[in-house]
GUKOL-302687 format. One record per residue: residue in three letters; x, y, z of N, C-alpha, C in turn. Coordinates in nm, 4 decimals, m for minus. Atoms other than C-alpha are relative to their C-alpha. Layout:
<vexvos>
ALA	X	Y	Z	X	Y	Z	X	Y	Z $
...
</vexvos>
This chain:
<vexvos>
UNK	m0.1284	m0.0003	m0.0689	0.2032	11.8401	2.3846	m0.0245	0.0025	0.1509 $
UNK	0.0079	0.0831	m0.1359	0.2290	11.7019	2.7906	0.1169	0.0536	0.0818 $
UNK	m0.1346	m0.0585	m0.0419	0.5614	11.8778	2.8991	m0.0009	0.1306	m0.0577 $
UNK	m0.0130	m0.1307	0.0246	0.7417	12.1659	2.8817	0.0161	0.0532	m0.1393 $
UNK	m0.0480	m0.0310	0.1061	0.7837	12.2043	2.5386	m0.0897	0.0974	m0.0492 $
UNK	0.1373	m0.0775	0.0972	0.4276	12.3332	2.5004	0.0680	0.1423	0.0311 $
UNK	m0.0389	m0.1054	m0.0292	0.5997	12.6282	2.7081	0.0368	0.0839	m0.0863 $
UNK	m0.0983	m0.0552	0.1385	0.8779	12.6798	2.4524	m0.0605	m0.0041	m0.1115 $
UNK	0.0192	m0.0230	0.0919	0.6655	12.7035	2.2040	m0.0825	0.1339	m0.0468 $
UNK	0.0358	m0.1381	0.0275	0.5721	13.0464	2.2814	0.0795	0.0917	0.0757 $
UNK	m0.0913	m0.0957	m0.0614	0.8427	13.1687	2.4759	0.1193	m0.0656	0.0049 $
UNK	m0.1038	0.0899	0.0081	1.2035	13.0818	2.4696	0.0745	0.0155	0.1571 $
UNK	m0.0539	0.0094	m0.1379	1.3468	12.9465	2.8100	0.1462	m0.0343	m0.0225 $
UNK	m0.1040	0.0419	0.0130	1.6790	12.9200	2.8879	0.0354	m0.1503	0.1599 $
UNK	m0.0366	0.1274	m0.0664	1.8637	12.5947	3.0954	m0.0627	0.0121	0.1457 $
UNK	0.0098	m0.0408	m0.1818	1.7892	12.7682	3.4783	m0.2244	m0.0203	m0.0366 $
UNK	0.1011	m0.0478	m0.0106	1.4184	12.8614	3.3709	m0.0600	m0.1557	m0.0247 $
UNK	0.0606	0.1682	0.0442	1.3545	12.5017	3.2164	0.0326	m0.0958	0.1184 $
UNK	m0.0153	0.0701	m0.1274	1.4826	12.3386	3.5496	m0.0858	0.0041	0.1466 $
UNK	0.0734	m0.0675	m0.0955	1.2768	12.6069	3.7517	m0.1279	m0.0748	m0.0121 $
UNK	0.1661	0.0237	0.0569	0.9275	12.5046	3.5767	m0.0271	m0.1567	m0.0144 $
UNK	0.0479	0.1279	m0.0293	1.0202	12.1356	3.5955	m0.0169	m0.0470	0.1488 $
UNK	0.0379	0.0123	m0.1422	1.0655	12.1739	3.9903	m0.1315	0.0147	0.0150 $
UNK	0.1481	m0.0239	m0.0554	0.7302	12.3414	4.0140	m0.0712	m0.1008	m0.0459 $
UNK	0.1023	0.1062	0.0570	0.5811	12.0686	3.7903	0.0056	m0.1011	0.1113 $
UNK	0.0130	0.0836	m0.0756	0.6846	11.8159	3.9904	m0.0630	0.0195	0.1566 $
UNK	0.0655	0.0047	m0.0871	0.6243	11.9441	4.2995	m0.1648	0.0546	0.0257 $
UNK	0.1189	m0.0131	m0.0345	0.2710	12.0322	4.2438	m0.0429	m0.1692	m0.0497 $
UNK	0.0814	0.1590	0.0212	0.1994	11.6309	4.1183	0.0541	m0.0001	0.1909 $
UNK	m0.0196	0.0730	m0.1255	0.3621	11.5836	4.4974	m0.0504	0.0074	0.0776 $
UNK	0.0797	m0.0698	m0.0970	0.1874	11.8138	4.6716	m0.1776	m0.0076	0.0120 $
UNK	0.1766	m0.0165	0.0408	m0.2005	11.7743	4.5077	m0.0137	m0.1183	0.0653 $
UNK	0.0270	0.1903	m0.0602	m0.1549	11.4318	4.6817	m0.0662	0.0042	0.1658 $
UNK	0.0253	m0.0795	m0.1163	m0.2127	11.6224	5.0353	m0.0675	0.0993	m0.0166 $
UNK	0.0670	m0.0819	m0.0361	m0.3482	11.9341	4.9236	m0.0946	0.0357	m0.1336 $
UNK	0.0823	m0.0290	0.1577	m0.6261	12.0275	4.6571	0.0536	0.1476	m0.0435 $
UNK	m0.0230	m0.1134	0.0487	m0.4341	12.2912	4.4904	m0.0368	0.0603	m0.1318 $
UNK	0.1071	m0.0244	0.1164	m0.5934	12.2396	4.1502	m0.0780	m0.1241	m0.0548 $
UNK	0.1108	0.1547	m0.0245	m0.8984	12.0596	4.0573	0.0643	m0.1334	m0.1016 $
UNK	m0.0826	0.1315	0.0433	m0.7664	11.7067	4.0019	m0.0382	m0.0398	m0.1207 $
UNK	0.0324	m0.0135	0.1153	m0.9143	11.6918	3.6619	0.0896	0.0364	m0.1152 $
UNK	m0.0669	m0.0680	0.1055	m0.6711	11.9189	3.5080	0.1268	m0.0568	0.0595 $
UNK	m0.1219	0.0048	m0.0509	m0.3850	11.7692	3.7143	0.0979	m0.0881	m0.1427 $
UNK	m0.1119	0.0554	0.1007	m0.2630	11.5415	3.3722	0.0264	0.0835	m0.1246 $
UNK	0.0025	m0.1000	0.1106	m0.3010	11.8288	3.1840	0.0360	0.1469	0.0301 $
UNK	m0.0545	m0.1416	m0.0624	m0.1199	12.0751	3.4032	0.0869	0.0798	m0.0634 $
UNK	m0.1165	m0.0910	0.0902	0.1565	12.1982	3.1442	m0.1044	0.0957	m0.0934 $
UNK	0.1175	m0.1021	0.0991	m0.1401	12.3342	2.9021	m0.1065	0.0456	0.1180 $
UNK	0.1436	m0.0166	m0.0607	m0.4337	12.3969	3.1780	0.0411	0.1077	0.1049 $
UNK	m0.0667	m0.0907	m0.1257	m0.1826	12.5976	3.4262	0.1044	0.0496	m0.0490 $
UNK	m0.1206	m0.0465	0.0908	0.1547	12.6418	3.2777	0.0113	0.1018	m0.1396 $
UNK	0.0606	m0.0436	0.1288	0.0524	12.7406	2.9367	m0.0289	0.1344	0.0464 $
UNK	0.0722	m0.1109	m0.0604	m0.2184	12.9601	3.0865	0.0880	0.0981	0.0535 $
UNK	m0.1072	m0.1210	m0.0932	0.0281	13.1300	3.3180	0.0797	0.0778	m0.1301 $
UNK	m0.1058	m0.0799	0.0792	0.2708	13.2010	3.0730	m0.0579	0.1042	m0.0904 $
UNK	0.0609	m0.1295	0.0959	0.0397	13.3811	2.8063	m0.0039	0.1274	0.0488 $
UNK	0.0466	m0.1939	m0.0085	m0.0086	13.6970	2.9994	0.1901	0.0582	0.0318 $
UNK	m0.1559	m0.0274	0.0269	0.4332	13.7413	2.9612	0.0260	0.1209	m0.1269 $
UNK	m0.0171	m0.0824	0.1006	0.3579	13.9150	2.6839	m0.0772	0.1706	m0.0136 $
UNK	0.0830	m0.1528	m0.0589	0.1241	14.2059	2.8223	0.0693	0.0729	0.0646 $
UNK	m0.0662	m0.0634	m0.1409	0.3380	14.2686	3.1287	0.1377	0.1171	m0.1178 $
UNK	m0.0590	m0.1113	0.0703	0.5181	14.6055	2.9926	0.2039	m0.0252	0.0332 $
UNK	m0.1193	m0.0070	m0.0353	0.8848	14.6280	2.9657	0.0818	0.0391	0.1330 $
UNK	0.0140	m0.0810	m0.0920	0.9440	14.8607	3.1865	m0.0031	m0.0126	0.1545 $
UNK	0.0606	0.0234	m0.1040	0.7439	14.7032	3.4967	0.1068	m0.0372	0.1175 $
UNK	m0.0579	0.0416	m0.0704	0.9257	14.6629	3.7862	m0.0249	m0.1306	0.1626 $
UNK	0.0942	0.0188	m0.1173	0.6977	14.5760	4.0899	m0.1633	m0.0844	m0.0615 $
UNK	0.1171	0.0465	0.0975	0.4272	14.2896	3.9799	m0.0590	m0.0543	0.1059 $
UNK	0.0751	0.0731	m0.1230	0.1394	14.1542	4.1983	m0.1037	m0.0957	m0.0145 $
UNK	0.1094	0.1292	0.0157	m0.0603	13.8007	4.1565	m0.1029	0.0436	0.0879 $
UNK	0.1290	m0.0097	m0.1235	m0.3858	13.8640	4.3801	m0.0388	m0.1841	m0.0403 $
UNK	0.0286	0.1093	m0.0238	m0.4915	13.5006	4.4690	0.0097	m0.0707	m0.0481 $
UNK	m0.0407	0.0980	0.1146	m0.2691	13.2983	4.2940	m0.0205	m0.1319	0.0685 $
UNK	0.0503	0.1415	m0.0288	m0.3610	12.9692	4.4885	0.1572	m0.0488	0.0046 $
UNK	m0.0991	0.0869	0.0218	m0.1001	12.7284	4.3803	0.1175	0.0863	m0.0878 $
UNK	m0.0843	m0.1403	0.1082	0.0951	13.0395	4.2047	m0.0219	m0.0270	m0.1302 $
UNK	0.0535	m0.0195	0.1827	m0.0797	13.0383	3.8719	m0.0977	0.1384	m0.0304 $
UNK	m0.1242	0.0104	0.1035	0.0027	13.2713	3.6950	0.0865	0.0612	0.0499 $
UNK	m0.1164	m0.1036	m0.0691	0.2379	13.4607	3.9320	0.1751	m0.0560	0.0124 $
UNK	m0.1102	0.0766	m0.0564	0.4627	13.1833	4.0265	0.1024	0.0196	m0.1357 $
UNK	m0.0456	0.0568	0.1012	0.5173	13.0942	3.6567	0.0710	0.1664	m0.0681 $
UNK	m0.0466	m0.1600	0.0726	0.5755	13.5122	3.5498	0.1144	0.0239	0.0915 $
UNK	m0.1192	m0.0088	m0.0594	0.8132	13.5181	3.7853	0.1262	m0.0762	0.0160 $
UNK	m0.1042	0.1082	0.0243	1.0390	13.2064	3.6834	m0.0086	0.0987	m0.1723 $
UNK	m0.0449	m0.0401	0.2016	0.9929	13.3464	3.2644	0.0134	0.1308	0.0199 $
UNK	m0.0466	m0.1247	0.0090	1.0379	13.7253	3.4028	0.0920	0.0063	0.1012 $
UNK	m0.0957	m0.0196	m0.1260	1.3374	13.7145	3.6744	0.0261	0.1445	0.0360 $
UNK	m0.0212	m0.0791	m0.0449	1.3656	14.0748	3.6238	m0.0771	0.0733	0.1017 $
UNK	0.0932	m0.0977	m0.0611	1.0407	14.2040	3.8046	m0.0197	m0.0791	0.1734 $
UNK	0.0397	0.0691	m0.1084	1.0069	14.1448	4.1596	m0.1836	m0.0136	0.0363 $
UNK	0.0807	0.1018	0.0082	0.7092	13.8991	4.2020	m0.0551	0.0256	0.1389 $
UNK	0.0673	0.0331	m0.1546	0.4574	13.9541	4.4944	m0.1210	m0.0912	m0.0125 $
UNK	0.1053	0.1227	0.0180	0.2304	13.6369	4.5318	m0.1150	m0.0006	0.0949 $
UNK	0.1020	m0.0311	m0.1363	m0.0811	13.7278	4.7526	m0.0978	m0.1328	0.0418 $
UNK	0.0549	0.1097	0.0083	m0.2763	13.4116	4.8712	m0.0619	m0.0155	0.1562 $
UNK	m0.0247	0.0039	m0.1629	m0.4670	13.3851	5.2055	0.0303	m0.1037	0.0254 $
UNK	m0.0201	0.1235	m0.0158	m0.4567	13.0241	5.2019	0.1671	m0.0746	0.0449 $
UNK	m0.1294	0.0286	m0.0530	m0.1643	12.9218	5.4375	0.0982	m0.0982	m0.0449 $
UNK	m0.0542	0.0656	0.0403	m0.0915	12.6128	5.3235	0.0148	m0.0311	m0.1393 $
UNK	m0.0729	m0.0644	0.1038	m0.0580	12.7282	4.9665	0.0546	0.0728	m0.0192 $
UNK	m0.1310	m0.1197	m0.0400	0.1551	12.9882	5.1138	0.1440	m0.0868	m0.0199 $
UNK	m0.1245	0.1382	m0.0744	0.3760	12.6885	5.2516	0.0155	m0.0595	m0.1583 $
UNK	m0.0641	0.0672	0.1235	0.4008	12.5204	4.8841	0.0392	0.0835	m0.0764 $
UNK	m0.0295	m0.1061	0.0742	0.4374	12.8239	4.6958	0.1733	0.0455	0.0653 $
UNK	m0.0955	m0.0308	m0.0548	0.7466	12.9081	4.9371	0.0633	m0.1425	m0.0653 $
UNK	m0.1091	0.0971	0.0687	0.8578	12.5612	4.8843	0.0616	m0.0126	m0.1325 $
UNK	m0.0475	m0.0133	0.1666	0.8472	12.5664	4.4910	0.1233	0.1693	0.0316 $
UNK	m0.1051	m0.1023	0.0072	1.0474	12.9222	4.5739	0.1417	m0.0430	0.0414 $
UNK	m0.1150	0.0486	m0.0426	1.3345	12.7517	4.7732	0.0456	m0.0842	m0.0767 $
UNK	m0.0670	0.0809	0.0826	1.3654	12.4339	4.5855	0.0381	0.0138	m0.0879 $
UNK	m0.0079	m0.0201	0.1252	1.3425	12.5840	4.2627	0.1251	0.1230	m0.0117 $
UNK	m0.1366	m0.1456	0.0100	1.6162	12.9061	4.2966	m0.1003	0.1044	m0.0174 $
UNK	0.0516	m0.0807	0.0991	1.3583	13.1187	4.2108	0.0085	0.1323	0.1275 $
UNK	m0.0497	m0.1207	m0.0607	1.5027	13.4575	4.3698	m0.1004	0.1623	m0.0002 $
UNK	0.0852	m0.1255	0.0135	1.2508	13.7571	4.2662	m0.1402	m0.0284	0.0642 $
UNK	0.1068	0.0210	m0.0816	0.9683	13.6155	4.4373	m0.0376	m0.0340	0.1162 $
UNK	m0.0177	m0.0165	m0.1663	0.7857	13.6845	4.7898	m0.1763	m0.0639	m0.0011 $
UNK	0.1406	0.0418	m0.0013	0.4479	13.5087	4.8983	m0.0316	0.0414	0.1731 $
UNK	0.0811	m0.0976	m0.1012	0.2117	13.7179	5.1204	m0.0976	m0.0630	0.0082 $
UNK	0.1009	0.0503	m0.0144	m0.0188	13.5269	5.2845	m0.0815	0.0936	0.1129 $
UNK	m0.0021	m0.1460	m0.0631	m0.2471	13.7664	5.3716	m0.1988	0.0174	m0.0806 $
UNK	0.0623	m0.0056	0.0923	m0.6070	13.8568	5.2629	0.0248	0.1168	m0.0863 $
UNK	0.0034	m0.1032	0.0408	m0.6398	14.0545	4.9785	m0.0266	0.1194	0.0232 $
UNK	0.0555	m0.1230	0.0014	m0.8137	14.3655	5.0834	0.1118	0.0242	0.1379 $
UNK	m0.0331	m0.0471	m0.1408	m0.6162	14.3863	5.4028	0.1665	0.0250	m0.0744 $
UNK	m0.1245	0.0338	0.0269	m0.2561	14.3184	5.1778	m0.0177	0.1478	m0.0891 $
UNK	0.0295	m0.1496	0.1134	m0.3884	14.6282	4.8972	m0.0105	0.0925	0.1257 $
UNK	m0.0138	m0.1392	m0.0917	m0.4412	14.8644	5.2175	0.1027	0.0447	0.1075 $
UNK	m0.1151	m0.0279	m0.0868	m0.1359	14.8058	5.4008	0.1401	m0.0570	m0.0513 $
UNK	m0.1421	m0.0147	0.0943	0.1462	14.7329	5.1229	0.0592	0.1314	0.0327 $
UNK	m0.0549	m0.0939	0.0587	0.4181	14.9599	5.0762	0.0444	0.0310	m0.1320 $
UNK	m0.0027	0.0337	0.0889	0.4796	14.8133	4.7606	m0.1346	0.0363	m0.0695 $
UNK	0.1231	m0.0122	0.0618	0.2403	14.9848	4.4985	0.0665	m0.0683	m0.1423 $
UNK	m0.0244	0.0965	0.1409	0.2586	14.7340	4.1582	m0.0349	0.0902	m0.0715 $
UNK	0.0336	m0.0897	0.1191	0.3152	14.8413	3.8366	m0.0861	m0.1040	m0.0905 $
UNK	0.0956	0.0628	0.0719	0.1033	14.5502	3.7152	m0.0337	m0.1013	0.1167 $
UNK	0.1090	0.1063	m0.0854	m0.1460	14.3207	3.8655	m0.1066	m0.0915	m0.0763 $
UNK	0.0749	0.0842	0.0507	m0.3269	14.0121	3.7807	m0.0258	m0.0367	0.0602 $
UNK	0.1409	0.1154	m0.0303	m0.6054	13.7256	3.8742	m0.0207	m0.0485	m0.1177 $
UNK	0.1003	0.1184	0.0491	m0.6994	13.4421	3.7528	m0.1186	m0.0493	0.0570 $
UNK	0.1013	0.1147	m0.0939	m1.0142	13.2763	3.7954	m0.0401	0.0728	0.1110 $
UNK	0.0158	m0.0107	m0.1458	m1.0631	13.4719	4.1060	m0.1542	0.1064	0.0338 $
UNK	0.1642	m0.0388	m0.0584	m1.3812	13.6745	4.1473	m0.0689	0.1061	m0.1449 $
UNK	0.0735	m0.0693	0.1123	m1.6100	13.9315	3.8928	0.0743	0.1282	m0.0244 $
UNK	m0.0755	m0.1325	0.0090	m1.4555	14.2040	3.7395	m0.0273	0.1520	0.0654 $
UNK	m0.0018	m0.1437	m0.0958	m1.6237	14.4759	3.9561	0.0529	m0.0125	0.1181 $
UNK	m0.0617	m0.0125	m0.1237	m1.5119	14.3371	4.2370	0.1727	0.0030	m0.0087 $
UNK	m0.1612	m0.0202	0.0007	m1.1363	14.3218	4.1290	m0.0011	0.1050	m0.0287 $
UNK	m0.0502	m0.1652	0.0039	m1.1534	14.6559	4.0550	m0.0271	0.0600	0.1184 $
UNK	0.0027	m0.0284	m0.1218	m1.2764	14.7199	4.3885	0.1625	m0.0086	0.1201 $
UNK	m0.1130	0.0316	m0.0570	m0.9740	14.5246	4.5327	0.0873	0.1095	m0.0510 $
UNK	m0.1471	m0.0682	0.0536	m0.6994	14.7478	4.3069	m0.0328	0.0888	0.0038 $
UNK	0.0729	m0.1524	0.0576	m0.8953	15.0841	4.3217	0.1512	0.0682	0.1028 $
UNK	m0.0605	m0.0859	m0.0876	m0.6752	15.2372	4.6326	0.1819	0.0022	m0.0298 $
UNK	m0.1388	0.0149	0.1242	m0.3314	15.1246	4.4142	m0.0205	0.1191	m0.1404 $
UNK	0.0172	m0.0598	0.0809	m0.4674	15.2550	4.1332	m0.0046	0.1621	m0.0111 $
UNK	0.0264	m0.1508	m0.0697	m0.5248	15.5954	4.3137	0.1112	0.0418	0.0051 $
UNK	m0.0723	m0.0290	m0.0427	m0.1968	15.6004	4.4017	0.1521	0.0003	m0.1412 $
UNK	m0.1017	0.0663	0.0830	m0.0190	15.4364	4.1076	m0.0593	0.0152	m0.2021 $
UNK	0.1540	m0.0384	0.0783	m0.2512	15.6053	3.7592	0.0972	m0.0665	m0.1080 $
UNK	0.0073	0.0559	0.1080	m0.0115	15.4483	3.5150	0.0231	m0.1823	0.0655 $
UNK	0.0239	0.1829	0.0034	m0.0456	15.0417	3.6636	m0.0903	m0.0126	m0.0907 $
UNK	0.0817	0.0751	0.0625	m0.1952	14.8104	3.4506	m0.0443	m0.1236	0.0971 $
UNK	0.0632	0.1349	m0.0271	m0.4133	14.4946	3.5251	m0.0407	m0.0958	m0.1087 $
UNK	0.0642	0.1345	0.1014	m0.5039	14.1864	3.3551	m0.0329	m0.1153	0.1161 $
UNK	0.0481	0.0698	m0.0800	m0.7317	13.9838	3.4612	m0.0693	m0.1308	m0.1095 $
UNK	m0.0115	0.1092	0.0548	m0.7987	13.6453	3.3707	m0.1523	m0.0553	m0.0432 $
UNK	0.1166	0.0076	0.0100	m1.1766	13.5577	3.2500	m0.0542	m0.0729	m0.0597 $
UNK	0.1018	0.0970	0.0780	m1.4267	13.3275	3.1164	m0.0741	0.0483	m0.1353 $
UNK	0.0708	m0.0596	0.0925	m1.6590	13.3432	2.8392	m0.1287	0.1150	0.0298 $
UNK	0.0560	m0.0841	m0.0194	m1.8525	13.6027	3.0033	0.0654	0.1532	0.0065 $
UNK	m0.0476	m0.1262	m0.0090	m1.5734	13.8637	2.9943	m0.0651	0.1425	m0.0315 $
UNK	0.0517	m0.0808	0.0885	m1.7675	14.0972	2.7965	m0.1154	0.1006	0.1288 $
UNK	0.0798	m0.0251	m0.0851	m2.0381	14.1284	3.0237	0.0598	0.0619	0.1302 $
UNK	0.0036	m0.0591	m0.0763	m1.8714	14.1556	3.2996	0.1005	0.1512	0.0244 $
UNK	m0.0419	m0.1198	0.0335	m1.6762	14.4561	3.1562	m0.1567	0.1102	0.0705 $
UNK	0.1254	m0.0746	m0.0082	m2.0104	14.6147	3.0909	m0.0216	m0.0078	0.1884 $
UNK	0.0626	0.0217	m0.1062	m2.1227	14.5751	3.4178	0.0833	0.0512	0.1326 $
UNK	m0.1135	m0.0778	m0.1333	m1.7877	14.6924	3.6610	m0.0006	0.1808	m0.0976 $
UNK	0.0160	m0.1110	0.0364	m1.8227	15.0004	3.3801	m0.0992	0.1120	0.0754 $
UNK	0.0763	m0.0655	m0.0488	m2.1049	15.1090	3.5529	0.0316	0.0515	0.1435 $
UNK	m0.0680	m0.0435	m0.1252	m1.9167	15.1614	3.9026	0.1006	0.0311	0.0100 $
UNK	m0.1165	m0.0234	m0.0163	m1.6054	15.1966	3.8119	0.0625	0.1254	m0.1661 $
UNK	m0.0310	m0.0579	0.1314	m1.4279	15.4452	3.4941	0.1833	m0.0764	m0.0144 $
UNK	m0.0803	0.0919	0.1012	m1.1620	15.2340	3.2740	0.0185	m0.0545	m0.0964 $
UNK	m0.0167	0.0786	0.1106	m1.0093	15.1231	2.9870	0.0262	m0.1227	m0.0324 $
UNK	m0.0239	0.0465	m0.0046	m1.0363	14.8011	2.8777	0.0160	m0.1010	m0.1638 $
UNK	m0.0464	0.0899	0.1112	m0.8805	14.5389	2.6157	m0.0144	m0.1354	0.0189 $
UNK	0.0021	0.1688	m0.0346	m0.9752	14.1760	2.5672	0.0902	m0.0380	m0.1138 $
UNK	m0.0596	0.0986	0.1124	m0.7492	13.9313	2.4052	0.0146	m0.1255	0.0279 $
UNK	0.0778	0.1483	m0.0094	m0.8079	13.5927	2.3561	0.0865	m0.1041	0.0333 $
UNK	m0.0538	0.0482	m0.0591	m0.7021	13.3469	2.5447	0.0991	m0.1317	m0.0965 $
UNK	m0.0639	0.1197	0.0856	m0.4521	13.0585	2.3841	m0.0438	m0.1303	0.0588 $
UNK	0.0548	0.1629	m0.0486	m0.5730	12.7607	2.5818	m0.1866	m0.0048	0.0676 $
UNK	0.1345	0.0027	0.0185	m0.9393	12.8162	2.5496	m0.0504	0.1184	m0.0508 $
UNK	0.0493	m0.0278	0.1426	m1.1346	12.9158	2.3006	m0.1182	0.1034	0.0328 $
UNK	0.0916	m0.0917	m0.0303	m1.4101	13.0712	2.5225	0.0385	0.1188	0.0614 $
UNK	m0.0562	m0.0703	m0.0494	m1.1752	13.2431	2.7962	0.0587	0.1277	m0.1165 $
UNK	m0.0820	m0.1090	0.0688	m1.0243	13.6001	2.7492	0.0685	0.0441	0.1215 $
UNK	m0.1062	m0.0797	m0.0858	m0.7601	13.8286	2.9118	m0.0932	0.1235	0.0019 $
UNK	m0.0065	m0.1515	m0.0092	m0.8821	14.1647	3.0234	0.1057	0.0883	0.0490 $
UNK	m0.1545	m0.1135	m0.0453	m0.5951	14.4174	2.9933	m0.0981	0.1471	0.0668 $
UNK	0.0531	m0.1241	m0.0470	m0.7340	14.7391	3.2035	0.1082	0.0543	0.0038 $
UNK	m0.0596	m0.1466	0.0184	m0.5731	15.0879	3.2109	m0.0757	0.1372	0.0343 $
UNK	0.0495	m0.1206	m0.0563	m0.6204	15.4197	3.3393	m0.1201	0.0080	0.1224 $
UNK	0.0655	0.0553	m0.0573	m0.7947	15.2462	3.6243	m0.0082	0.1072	0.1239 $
UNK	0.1340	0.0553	m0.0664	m0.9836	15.3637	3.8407	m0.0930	0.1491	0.0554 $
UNK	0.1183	m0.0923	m0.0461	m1.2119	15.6877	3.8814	m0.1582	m0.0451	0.0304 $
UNK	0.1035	0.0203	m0.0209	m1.4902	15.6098	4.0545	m0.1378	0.0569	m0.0135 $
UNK	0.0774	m0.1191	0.0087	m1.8029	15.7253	3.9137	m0.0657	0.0687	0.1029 $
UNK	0.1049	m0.0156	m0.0881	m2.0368	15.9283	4.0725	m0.1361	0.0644	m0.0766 $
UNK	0.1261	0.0254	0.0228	m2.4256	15.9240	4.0576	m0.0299	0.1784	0.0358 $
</vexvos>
């Protein structure tokens, strides 16, 4: 499936949300034409390779959550997209990259999409001078799991029931093991729907730092 349908076939959209997710479609074919926002490879296969992807972690994000935070969603995957299929949670999109600031805003204007704010900003400098502490936080794709726990530790300090999910390859496992050793946390993998190797890491009770 090549459209949105693959969407709806794990979440049910209504008329506004299905209009929202065809703006963003389109305007990322308009925009990858000027800017490399994802590798052009996956661009005919952006409803399953980005869309898809995004949407699966809809079902982690807790009822409850109010305050949600993408760390380096790029082209807003998966932040953009959790924040068109969740309207209730306000959506912070962190990205230093300016001129995926600038399209990410645009998909926000053109599209209606009202709960979401894009902070262009680096990460470590956006986690130490928020006022906004998230009740959930994700990454994709974006760096090793000790170091994202590095990034969310001073949230986590502040905020002991947030969750995270973080987005991972077939090395998830490992690199559990391996942020375990610097960091104390619980963590849950579950398997990704649009690849077979990828997993989700759900973390919790994040973040006591050991000591030696």
């Amino acid at each position: 499936m090549s459209d949105i349908g693959i969407i709806e076939s794990i979440t049910k959209l209504d008329d506004q949300q299905i209009c929202q997710l065809e703006t963003y479609h389109a305007l990322l074919l308009k925009w990858q034409k000027a800017i490399n926002l994802v590798s052009p490879k996956s661009l005919s296969e952006s409803w399953d390779r980005h869309f898809l992807d995004s949407a699966q972690i809809v079902q982690y994000i807790p009822e409850n959550t109010k305050n949600y935070t993408d760390l380096g969603c790029g082209a807003g995957f998966p932040g953009l997209v959790v924040a068109i299929l969740r309207p209730e949670l306000q959506t912070y999109l962190v990205e230093s990259d300016e001129r995926k600031g600038q399209f990410m805003r645009t998909v926000i204007r053109e599209a209606g999409i009202i709960n979401a704010k894009v902070i262009t900003q680096r990460i470590e400098d956006h986690v130490l001078s928020s006022e906004i502490i998230p009740d959930f936080v994700s990454a994709r794709a974006l760096a090793s799991l000790d170091k994202l726990c590095g990034f969310v530790l001073p949230w986590a300090e502040k905020n002991k029931e947030m969750m995270c999910l973080f987005m991972k390859g077939e090395n998830a496992s490992a690199e559990i093991e391996q942020a375990q050793k610097l960091y104390s946390f619980e963590a849950e993998l579950k398997p990704s729907i649009t690849d077979d190797r990828a997993a989700l890491v759900l973390i919790r009770s994040l973040f006591t730092c050991k000591t030696s």
